[in-house]
N, C-alpha and C positions, 0 to 999 in steps of 0.2 A: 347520829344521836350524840346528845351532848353529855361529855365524861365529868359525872357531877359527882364523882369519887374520890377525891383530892382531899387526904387525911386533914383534919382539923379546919381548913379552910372553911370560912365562913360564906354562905350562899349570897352569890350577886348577879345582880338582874341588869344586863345592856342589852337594851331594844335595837342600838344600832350595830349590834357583832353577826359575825358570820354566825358563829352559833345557834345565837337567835333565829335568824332568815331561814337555816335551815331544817332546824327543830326544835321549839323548845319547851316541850312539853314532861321532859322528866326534869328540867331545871324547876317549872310550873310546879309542882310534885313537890320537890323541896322547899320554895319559897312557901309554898301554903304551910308545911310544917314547921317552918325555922324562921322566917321572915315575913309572914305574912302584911303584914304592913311593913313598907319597905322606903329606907328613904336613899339615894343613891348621890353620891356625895360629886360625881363627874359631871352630870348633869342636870344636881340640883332639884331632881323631882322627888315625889312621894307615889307609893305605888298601893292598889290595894287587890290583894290574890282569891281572896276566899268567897265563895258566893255568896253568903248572907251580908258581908260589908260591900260587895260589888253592889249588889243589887238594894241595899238602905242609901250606898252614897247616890246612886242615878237617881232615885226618888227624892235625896233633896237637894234640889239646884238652888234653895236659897243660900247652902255652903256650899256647893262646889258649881263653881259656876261656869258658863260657854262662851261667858261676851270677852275672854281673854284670845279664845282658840279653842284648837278641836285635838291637837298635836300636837308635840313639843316641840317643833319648828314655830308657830304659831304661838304657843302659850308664853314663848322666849321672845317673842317680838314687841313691839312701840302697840301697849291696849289700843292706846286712839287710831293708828291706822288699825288694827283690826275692826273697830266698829264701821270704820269708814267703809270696811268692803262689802258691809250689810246685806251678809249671808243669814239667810235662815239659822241655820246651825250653829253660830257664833253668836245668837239672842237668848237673852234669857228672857220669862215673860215680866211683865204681860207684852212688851212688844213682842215677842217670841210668838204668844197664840196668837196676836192680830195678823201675822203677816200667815202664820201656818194656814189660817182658816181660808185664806185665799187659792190655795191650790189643793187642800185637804180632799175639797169634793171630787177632783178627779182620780184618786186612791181610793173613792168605799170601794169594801168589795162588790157589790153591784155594776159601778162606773168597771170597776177593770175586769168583771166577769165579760162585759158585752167588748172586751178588747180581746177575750182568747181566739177569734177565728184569727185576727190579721196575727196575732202570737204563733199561734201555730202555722201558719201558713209562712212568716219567717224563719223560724226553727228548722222547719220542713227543708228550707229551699237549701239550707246550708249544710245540712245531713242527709238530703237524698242525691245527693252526687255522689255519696261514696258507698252507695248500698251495692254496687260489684265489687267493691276494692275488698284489698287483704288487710288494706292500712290506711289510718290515717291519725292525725294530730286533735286529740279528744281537746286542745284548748286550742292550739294557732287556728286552727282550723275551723273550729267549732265554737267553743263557748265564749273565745276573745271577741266574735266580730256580730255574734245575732244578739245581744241585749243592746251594746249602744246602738244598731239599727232600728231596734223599739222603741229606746226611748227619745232616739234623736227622732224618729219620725213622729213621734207625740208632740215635741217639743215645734218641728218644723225646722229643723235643718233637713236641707234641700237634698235631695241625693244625690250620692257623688261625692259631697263633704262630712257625710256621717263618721267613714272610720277615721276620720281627721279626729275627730274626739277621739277618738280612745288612741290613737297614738299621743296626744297632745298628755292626758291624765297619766300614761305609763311615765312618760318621762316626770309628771309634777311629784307623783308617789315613790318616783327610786328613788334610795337612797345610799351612798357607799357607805361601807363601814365603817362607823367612826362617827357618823360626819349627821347631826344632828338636821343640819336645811339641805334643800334642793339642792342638785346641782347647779350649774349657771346655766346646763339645755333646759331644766327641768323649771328653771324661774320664770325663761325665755317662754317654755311651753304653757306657765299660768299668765301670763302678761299677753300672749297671744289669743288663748282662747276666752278673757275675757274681755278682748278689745272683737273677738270674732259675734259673740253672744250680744255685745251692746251694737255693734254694725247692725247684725237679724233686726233688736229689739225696735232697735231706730227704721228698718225698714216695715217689718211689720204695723208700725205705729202709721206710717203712709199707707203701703196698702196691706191691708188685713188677710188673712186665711185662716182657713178651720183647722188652727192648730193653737199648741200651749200659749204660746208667747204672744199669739194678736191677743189668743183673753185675755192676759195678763195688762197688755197694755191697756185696755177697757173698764178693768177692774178698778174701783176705790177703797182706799183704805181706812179709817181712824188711826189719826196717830194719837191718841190720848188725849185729843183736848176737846174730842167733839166735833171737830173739823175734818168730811170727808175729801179727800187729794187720791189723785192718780199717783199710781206705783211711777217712778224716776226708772229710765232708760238703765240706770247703772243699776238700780236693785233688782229690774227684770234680768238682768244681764248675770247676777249673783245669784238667782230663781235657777237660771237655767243651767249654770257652771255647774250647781251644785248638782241637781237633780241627772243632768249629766253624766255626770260622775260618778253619784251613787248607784245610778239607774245598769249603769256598764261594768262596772269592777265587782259588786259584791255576786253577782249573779255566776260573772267568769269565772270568778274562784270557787264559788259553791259547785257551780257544774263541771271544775276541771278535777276541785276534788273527790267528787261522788266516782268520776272515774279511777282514781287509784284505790279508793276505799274499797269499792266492787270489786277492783283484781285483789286486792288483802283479802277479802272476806266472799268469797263464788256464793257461799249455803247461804246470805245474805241477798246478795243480789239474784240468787234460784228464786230468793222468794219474791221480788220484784218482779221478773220476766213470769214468770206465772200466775202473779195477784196484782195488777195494775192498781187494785184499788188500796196498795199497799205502798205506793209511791209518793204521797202526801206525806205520810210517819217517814219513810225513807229520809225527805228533803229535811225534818224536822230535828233531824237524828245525825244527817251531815251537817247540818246547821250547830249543833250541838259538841259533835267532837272536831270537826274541825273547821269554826266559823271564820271568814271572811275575814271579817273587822277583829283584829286580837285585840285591842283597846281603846279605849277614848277616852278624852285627854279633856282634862276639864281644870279650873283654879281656885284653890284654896281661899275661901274670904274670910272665913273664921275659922276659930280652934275645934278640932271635934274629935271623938275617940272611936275607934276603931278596933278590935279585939284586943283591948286592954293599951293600946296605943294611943299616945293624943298626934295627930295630924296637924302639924299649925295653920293658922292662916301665911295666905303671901309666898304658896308653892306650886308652880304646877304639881295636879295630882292625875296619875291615869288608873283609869279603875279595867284590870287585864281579867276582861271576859273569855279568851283562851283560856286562862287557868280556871277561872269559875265555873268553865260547863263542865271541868271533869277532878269536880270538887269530892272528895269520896265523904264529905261531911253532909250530902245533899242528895250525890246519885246514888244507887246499887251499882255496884259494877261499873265505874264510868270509865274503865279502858276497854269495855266490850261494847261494838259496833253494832247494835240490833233496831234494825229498821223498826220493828211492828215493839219498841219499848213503849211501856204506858208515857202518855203523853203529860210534862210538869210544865209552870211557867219559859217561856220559852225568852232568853234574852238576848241572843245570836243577832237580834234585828234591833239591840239597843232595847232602854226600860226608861220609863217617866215619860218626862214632860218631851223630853228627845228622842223616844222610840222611831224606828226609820218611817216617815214617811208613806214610803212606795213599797214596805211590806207584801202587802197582797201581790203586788206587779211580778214582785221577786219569788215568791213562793211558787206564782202560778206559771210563771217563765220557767222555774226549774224545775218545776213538775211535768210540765206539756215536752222538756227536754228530756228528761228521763224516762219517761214514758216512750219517745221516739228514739230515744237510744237502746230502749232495753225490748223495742219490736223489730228494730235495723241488726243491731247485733248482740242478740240471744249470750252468746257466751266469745268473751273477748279477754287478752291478758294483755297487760302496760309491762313496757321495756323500762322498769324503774330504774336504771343504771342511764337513762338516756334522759328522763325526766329533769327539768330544770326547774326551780323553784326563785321564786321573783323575791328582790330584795328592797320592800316599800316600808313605809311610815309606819304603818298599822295596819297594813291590810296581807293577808297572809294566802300564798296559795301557787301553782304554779301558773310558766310564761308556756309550757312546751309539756304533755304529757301522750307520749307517740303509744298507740293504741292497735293491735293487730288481730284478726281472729282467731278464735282457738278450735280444735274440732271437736 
């Protein structure tokens, strides 16, 4: 825990310190009361803490915008290349919804309801090998390597090279302390897997299969003038990085953290093992205290005020949805961990025009998980002293949490 006791010292927020990576949730606690709008003078950004300005600035993307970045690595770099890499999530609209509406329809929840047999039949294969054991790793083992098999094999990468992604995306998301970009493996690792995505895009454009990426290449789009054009090799290639990406990490961390929370809180997870139909609130409730994504990173284009704050234009600003879900301006109790809590807007998965995509995918991934975690092993405790926690961009949660039976 982070020692935010330090007489007269004024509260300061570094997204790339140990502190942070480890915990920073009573620093969260401070900044809402002392700095709630926060401008950081080392790295040039503005910050926004409290849930009611988190959630006004994601609904307007006319002021805070995504065609800079998503990151501070990103929001710090040449705007023009960043459009050039024409990702979804770096659009604001309206080209933002033209391009979303092209892959939207394989997220209703209908499309990804008729996806939970092969869901769970993945889940399955990777936690019923340890249904004798005493032990096993509730993330290396389990929740790192069955979501990018889902969604690589939605996408149509071939098996065999699935966990290529998610080793490629570890290294793009570390980052040391201090140290604002990638490393040089972790550059190496975004350079490679979007020259690996446009190789797929360009083959699938020859010969097609009943997967993400041949439709993509079949699809047309309106670019705004009226004139319908085929999706470009390189934006299928920027489709599938991202979806990739998001489709593998935010899920890992959701399901590696439902495991430590469950050994914190047994009369919580009692009530899971014996009400299945209590595992939905569950996901929605780990999503809440301790979400995936801890902020997103968007850029100031004009002046705007925020709990008595003006926010300029012409700064990166990241709006810290960690601190907002455990706003005590918003929740009851938001350091109590209660699966079956009445259910409020839910913003863990992103809010507006940017809300996650693949939502449903992720909810029903971590619920068909938890469900076969908590029918495999009934009652289990975490070696928290052995647990390692990952040190990425924005995205929060552990690499290793070693998981044993209890009697």
């Amino acid at each position: 825990m982070i020692d935010v006791a330090r007489e007269g010292a004024p509260a300061e927020f570094d997204p790339f310190s140990g502190e942070y990576f480890d915990d920073p949730y009573d620093l969260y606690r401070r900044m809402r009361d002392e700095s709630p709008v926060y401008f950081n003078e080392q790295y040039g950004f503005w910050a926004l803490f409290r849930y009611d300005d988190v959630c006004a600035a994601h609904k307007d993307w006319q002021t805070f915008s995504s065609s800079h970045g998503v990151d501070l690595s990103t929001l710090s770099s040449d705007a023009d290349m960043i459009r050039s890499l024409r990702m979804i999530i770096m659009m604001d609209p309206p080209e933002h919804d033209r391009m979303r509406a092209l892959v939207s329809r394989v997220f209703t929840p209908r499309a990804v309801g008729a996806l939970e047999p092969m869901v769970r039949e993945v889940i399955r294969s990777y936690l019923a090998p340890f249904d004798g054991a005493e032990s096993f790793d509730a993330v290396a083992d389990f929740s790192a390597p069955f979501p990018v098999e889902i969604i690589s094999r939605m996408l149509g990468v071939p098996e065999g090279e699935r966990q290529q992604i998610r080793h490629w995306l570890d290294l793009m998301l570390h980052r040391e302390p201090g140290q604002i970009d990638p490393t040089p493996e972790g550059a190496t690792a975004g350079l490679e897997t979007g020259l690996y995505f446009l190789e797929l895009a360009q083959e699938r454009r020859r010969r097609p299969a009943d997967d993400m990426i041949s439709r993509l290449t079949q699809v047309e789009v309106d670019r705004g003038d009226g004139q319908m054009t085929r999706l470009e090799d390189t934006e299928i290639a920027g489709f599938a990085s991202l979806l990739g990406g998001a489709g593998a990490e935010t899920v890992t961390k959701l399901v590696g953290n439902a495991a430590v929370l469950f050994h914190r809180f047994p009369d919580q997870y009692a009530k899971v093992v014996a009400d299945p139909g209590k595992v939905p609130g569950a996901v929605e409730e780990i999503l809440r205290y301790y979400p995936p994504s801890q902020y997103q990173g968007r850029f100031s284009v004009r002046d705007s005020v925020y709990s008595g704050v003006t926010v300029p234009a012409g700064h990166p600003t990241i709006l810290v949805t960690g601190s907002a879900t455990r706003d005590e301006r918003f929740y009851d109790e938001p350091e109590a961990f209660v699966v079956d809590r009445t259910p409020s807007l839910a913003i863990g998965f992103g809010y507006g025009v940017h809300s996650c995509l693949g939502a449903a995918l992720a909810r029903m991934e971590s619920r068909i998980a938890i469900e076969e975690l908590a029918r495999r092993w009934p009652r289990f405790e975490v070696d928290e002293a052995r647990c390692a926690r990952v040190q990425m961009s924005n995205v929060a949660g552990y690499s290793s949490v070693p998981v044993q039976r209890a009697g």
